[in-house]
C-alpha positions in Angstrom: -17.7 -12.1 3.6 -17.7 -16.0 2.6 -17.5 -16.7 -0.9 -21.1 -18.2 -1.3 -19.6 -21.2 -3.7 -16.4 -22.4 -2.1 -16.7 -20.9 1.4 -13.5 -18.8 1.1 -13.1 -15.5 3.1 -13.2 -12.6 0.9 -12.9 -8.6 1.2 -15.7 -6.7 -0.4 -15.0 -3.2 -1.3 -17.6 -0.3 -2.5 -17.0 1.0 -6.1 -17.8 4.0 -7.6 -20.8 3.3 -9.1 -20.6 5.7 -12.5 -17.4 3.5 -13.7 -18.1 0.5 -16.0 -17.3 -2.9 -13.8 -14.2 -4.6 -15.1 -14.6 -8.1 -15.6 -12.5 -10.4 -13.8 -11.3 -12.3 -16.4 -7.9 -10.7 -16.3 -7.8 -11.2 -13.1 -8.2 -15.1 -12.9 -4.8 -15.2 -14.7 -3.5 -13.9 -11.3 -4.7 -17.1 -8.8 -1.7 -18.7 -7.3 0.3 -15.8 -7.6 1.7 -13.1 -5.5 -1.3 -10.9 -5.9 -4.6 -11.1 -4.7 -7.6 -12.4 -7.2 -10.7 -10.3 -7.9 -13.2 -12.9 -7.7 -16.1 -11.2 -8.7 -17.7 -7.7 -9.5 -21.8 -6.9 -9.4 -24.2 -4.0 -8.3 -26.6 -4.8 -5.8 -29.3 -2.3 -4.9 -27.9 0.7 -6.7 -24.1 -0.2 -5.0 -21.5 -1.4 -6.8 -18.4 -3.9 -5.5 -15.4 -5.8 -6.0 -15.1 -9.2 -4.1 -11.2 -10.0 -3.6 -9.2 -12.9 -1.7 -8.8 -12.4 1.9 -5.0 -11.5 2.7 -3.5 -13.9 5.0 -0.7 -12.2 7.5 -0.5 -8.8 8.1 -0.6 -5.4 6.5 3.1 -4.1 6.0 2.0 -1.0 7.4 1.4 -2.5 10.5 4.6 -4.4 10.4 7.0 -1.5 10.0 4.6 0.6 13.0 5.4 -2.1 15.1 8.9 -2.7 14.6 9.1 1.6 14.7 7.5 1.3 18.0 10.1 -1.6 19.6 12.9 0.2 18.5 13.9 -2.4 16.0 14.8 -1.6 12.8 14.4 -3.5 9.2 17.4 -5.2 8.9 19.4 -5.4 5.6 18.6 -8.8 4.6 14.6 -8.7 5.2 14.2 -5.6 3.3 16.1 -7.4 0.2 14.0 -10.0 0.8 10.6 -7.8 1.1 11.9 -5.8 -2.2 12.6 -9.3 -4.0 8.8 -10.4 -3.2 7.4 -7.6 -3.6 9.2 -7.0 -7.6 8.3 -10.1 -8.6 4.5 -9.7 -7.1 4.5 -6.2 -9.7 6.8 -8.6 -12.6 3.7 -11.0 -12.5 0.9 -8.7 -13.1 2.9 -5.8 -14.8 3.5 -9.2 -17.7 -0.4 -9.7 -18.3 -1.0 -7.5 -20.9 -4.2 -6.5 -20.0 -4.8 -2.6 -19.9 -6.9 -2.2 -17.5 -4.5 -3.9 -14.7 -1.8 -3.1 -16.0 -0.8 -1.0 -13.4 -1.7 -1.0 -9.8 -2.0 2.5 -9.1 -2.1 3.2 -5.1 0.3 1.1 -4.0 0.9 1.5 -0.4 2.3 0.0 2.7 -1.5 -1.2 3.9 -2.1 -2.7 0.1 1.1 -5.2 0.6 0.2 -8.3 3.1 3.1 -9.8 4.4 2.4 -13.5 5.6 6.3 -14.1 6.7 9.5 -12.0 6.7 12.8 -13.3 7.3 16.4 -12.0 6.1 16.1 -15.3 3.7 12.2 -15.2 2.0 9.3 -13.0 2.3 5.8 -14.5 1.8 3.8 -11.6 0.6 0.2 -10.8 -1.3 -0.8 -7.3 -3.4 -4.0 -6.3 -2.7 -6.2 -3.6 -4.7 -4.6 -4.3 -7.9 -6.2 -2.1 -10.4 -8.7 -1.0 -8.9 -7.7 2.8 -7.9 -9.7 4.5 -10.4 -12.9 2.4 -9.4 -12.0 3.0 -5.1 -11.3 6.3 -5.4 -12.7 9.8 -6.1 -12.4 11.5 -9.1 -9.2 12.9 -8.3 -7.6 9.6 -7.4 -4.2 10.9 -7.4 -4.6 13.9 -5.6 -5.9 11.5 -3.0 -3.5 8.8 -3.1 -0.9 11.7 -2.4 -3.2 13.3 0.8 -3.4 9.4 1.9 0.2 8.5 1.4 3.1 10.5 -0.4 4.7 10.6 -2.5 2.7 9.3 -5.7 4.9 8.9 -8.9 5.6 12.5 -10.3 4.0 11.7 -13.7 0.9 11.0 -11.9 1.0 14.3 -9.6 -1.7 16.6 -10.1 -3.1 14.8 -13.6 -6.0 12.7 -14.1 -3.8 10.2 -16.0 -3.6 6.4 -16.0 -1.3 4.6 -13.6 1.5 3.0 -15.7 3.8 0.1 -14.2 7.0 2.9 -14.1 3.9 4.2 -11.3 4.3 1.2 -9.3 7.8 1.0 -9.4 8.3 4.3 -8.0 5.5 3.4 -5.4 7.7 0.1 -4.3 11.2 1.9 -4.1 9.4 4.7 -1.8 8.3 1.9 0.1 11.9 0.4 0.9 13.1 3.4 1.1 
């Protein structure tokens, strides 16, 4: 979709619709930075959704299936670069103070867009940020874990609220 304003490309999700909308105030704060923006929220016709910035690059998921498939391997120096980027892309949001994002939730391989890699810098955008218990179904972490394992073990089996200690543990299973 095209941001009707500014012509932008943006991703438009389906919400649940029986959860209040967040605003996207919060999420302003997060333009320019290493995670994507929420630009706006609405229900149209009895649906609700979330419109986000486009990711530029490539979902990591895809990056790490390819290299699996050529038989090359992540070396040493991009993953500290990929783990650098991708701490200080959970340091920036993770410092908002806003509850409701505080944490991102369901991070995953497909949620971090990785523009450029090298052993020197990676250029990288979070995607989804905070909006897990609006995506999926009631139990969002029993379906995090059957879409991707392992979720944080304080979030295993419990309705609770994804803290930033979540995320972290998300990241390191990542580069792992």
């Amino acid at each position: 979709a095209r941001d009707a304003e500014l012509g932008d490309l943006c991703v438009v999700r389906a919400l649940r619709p029986d959860r209040d909308l967040r605003p996207p105030e919060p999420y302003r704060r997060l333009q320019g930075t290493r995670v994507l923006s929420l630009r706006a929220v609405g229900v149209e016709h009895d649906s609700a959704w979330a419109a986000s910035d486009a990711p530029e690059g490539q979902p990591l998921a895809r990056l790490l299936d390819a290299a699996r498939r050529e038989g090359r391997p992540i070396e040493l120096a991009e993953a500290r670069a990929l783990g650098l980027a991708l701490s200080s892309a959970l340091f920036t949001a993770h410092q908002l103070g806003d509850d409701r994002i505080a944490a991102h939730g369901a991070l995953t391989p497909w949620c971090v867009h990785v523009r450029e890699l090298s052993a020197r810098d990676c250029d990288l955008a979070v995607g989804d940020f905070g909006l897990l218990p609006h995506l999926l179904l009631p139990s969002a972490t029993h379906e995090a874990a059957r879409l991707w394992l392992p979720v944080a073990p304080e979030l295993a089996g419990s309705q609770r609220r994804p803290t930033p200690a979540a995320d972290v543990f998300a990241a390191a299973m990542i580069l792992a």
